[in-house]
C-alpha positions in Angstrom: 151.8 97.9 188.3 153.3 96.4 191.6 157.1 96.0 192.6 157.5 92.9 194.9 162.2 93.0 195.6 163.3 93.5 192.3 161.1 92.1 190.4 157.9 93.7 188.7 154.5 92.4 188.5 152.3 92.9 185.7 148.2 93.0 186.7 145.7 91.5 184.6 142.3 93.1 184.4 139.1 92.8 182.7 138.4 95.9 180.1 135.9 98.9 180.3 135.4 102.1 178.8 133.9 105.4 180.0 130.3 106.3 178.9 128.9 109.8 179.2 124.5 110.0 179.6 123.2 113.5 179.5 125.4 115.5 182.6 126.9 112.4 184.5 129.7 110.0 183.3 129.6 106.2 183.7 132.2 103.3 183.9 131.0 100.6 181.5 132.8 97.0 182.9 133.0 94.5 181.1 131.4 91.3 183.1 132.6 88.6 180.4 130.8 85.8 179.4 128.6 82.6 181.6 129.0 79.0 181.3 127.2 78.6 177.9 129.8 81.8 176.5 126.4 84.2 175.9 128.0 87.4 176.9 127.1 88.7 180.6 125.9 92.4 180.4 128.2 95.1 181.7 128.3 96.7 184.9 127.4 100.8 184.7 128.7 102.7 187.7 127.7 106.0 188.2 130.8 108.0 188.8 129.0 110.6 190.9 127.1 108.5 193.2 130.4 106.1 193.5 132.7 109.1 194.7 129.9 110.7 196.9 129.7 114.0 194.8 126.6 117.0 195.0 127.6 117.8 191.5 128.5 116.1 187.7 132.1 114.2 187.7 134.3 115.2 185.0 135.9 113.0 182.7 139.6 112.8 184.9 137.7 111.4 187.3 135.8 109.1 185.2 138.9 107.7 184.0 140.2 107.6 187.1 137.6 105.6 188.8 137.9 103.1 185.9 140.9 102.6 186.6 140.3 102.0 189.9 137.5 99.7 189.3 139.6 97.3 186.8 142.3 97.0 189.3 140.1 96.3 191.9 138.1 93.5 189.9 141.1 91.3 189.2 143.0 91.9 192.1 145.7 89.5 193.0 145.9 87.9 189.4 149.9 88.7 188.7 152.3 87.6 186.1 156.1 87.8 186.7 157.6 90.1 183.9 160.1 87.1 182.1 157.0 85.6 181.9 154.6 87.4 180.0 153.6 86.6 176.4 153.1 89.1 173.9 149.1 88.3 173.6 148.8 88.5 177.2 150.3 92.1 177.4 148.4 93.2 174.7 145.4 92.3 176.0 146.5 94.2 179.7 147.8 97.1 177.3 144.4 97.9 175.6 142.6 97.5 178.4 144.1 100.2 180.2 145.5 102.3 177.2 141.6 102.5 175.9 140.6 103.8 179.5 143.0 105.9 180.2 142.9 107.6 176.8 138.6 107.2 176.8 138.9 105.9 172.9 135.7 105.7 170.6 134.2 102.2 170.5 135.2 102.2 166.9 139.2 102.5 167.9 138.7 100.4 170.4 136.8 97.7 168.3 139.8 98.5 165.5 142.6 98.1 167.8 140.9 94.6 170.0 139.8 92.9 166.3 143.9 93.4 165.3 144.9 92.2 168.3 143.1 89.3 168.3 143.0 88.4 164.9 146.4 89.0 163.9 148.8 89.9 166.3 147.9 87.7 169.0 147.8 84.4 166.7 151.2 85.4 164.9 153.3 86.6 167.8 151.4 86.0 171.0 153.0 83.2 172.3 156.5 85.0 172.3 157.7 86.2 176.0 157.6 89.7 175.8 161.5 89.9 176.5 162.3 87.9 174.0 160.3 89.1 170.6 163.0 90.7 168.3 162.6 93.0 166.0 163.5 90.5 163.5 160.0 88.6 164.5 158.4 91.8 164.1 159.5 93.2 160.8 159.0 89.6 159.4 155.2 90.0 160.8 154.5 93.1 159.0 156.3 92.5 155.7 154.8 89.3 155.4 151.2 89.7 156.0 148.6 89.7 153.4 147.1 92.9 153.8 146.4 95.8 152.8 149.5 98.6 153.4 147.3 100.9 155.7 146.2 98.1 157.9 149.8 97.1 158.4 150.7 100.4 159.3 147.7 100.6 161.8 149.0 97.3 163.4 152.5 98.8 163.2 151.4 101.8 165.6 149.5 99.4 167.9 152.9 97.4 168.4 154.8 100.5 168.8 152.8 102.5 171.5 151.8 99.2 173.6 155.7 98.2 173.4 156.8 102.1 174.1 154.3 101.9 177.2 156.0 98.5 178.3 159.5 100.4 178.4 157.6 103.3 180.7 156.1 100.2 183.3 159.8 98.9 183.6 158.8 95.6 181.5 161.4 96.1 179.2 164.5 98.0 178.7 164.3 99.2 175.4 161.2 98.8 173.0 162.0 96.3 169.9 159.9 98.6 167.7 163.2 101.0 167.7 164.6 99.0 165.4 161.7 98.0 162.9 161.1 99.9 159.7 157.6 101.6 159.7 155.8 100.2 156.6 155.5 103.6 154.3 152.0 104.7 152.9 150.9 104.2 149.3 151.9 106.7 146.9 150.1 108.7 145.3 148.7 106.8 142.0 148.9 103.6 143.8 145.5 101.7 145.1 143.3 102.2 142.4 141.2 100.4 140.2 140.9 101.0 136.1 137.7 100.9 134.1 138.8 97.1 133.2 139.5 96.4 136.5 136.4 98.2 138.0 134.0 96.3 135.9 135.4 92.5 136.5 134.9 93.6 140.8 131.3 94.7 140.2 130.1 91.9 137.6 131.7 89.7 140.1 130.4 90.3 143.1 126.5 91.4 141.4 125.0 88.9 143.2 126.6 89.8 146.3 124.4 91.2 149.6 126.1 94.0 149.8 126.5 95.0 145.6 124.9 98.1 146.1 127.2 99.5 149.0 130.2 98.8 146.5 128.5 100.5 143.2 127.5 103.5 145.0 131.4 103.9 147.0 132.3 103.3 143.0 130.5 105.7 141.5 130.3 108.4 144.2 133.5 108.8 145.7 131.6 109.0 149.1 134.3 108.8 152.1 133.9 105.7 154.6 132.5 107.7 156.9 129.9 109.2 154.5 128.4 106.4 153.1 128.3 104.0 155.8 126.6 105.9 158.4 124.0 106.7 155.1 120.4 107.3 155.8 117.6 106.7 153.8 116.5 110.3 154.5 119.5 111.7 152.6 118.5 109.7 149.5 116.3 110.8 146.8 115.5 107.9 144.5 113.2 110.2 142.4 115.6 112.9 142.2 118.6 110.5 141.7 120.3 112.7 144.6 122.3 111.9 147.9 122.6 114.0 150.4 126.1 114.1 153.0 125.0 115.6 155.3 127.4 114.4 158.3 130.9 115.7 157.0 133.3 117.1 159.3 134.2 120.1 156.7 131.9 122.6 155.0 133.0 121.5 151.2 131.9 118.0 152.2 128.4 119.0 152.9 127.0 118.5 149.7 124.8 116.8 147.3 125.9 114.1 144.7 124.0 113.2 141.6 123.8 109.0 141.0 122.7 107.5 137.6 119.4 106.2 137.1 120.7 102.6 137.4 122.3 103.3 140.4 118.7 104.7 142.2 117.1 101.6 140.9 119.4 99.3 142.9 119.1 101.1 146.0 115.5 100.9 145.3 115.6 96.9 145.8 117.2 97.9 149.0 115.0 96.5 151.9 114.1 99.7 154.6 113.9 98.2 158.0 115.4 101.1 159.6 117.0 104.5 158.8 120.2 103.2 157.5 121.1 102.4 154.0 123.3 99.9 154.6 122.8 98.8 158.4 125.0 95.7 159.4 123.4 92.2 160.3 122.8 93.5 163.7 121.2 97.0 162.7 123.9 99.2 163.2 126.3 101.3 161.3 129.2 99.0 159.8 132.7 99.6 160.8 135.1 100.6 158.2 137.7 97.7 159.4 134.1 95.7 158.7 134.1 97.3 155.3 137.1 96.9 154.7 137.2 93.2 155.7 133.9 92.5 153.4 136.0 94.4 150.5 138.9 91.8 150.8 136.9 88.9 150.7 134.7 90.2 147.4 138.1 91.0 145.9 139.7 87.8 146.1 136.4 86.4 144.8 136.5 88.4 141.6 140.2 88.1 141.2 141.4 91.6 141.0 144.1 94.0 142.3 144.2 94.1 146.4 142.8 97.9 147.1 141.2 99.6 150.6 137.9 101.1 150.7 139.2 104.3 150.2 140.8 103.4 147.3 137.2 102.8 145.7 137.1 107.0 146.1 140.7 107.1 144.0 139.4 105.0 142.0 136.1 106.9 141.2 138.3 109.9 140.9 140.4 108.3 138.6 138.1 107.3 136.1 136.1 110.7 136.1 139.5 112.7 135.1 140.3 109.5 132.7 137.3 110.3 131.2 137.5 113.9 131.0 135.3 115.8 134.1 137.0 119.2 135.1 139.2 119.3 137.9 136.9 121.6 139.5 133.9 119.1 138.9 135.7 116.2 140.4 136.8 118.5 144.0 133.0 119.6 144.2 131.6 115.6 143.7 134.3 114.6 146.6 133.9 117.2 149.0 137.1 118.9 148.6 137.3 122.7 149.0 139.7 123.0 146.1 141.2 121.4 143.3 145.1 121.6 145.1 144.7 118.3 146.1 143.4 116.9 143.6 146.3 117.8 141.6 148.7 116.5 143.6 147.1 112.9 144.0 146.1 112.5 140.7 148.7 114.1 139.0 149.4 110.2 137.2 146.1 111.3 134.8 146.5 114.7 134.3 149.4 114.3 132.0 147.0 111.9 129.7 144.7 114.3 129.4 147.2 117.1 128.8 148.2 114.3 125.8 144.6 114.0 124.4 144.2 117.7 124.4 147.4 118.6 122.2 146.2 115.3 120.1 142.5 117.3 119.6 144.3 120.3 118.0 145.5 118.3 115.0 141.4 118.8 114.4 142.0 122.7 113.6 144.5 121.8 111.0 
């Protein structure tokens, strides 16, 4: 940020991201793309060597030197505050929000994808002075998705417009005066048995069938089951393994059905991952998530996120009469509390059906 009179000057600059190899830290910059738009590989700058140092660089000065570096590499490229679109800003705001704040390549993948996908094509042509909160709460009540991605682009809008109020770009952020889109309740974003068998008989055919029937019939978190190797699965024991959880109780091993092993056994094994994306890698959950939207439109069922595959899993297992205790164990939790208070809308049922059984002793 520059001052020039009065009037403020807004910097453009290409992104980056910090990268830390063994002992030394790197700044990763981001070289764009050439005249047949293949993408140029980055530029990695040893932050050590760059500064001159006998020793390591710590992570302040990584970010620092980023930066730096991003300044540097688009220097003299200004836009005059009343100017600025809302795409344009956005773009400025992540670059330097995701270096200063060194976010994972997943956040930062997250945050760019909503940006350019959504926010940029519904309110990036607005001058950043002039979008209203009006414009904004008619963006988020009005898009078709699901009610945790909204909230996800809600906190985008309102950091990067909180950060424009702190560079002097604006006087007061509109997000003051927009209504934060409130999380589902519990009981909400589920599927039923009816509804869980129209999504899997419709999308059977599918590539990615099996990644769906074992979320269904698991409960496995996002971050379990897409990062799954092929070393945590045991076909001939009808057994998966988590072995990556970030909590004891969710180090633990689930029991599939026999059908279940015998269509991850048509699975193809060209690397370590169960479910690798096109490119080989681990899929994202916005990916999933994205894939799941698109399979249930195709099948015509209720909108839902991939977490609410593991509700709906969790559901159908206390539907059907599996112990409290049972249920916590298959999903990792360390007790039954929670599971109480989220799925409190099938507990009475089954409170109903046990009084209904006593009629039996009489």
């Amino acid at each position: 940020m520059r001052s020039c009179g009065s009037a403020f000057f807004l910097e453009v600059v290409m992104s980056g991201h910090i990268q830390k190899k063994g002992d030394h830290w790197y700044c990763v910059i981001e070289r764009g793309r050439d005249a047949n738009n293949r993408r140029l590989p980055p530029r990695w700058v040893s932050v050590r060597k760059e500064l001159g140092l006998n020793k390591p660089a710590g992570i302040m000065q990584a970010r620092e030197l980023l930066i730096s570096l991003l300044a540097e590499k688009q220097k003299g490229t200004f836009i005059k505050p009343n100017e600025i679109k809302v795409g344009e800003y956005l773009d400025y705001w992540l670059s330097t929000y995701g270096a200063a704040r060194s976010l994972s390549q997943n956040t930062l993948l997250q945050y760019e994808q909503a940006i350019r996908l959504h926010l940029k094509p519904a309110l990036g042509d607005v001058k950043l002075q002039k979008l209203t909160p009006l414009q904004i709460q008619n963006y988020l009540n009005g898009k078709p998705l699901s009610r945790a991605t909204v909230i996800v682009h809600h906190n985008i809008l309102n950091t990067a417009f909180k950060k424009a109020v702190e560079w002097e770009l604006l006087a007061r952020s509109p997000m003051d005066r927009v209504l934060r889109p409130q999380p589902s309740k519990p009981g909400q974003g589920y599927w039923n048995e009816e509804e869980t068998n129209k999504f899997l008989s419709a999308i059977k055919e599918h590539p990615r069938y099996p990644l769906f029937l074992l979320s269904l019939t698991t409960g496995m978190r996002a971050g379990e089951i897409l990062p799954l190797t092929w070393e945590d699965v045991n076909l001939k024991e009808n057994v998966i393994h988590i072995r990556n959880s970030k909590t004891p109780a969710g180090i633990r091993s689930i029991d599939i059905s026999p059908r279940v092993s015998e269509v991850l056994s048509g699975l193809e094994r060209n690397g370590g991952l169960v479910f690798p994306s096109r490119f080989g890698n681990v899929i994202s959950t916005p990916n999933a998530g994205r894939i799941l939207e698109g399979l249930i439109i195709k099948a015509g069922v209720r909108r839902i996120t991939f977490h609410g595959l593991r509700h709906t899993h969790a559901s159908i297992m206390l539907a059907r009469g599996m112990e409290l205790k049972e249920v916590a164990e298959r999903l990792g939790h360390s007790n039954t509390i929670t599971l109480q208070k989220t799925y409190a809308h099938v507990l009475p049922r089954k409170r109903k059906e046990a009084a209904t059984k006593m009629d039996d002793l009489y």
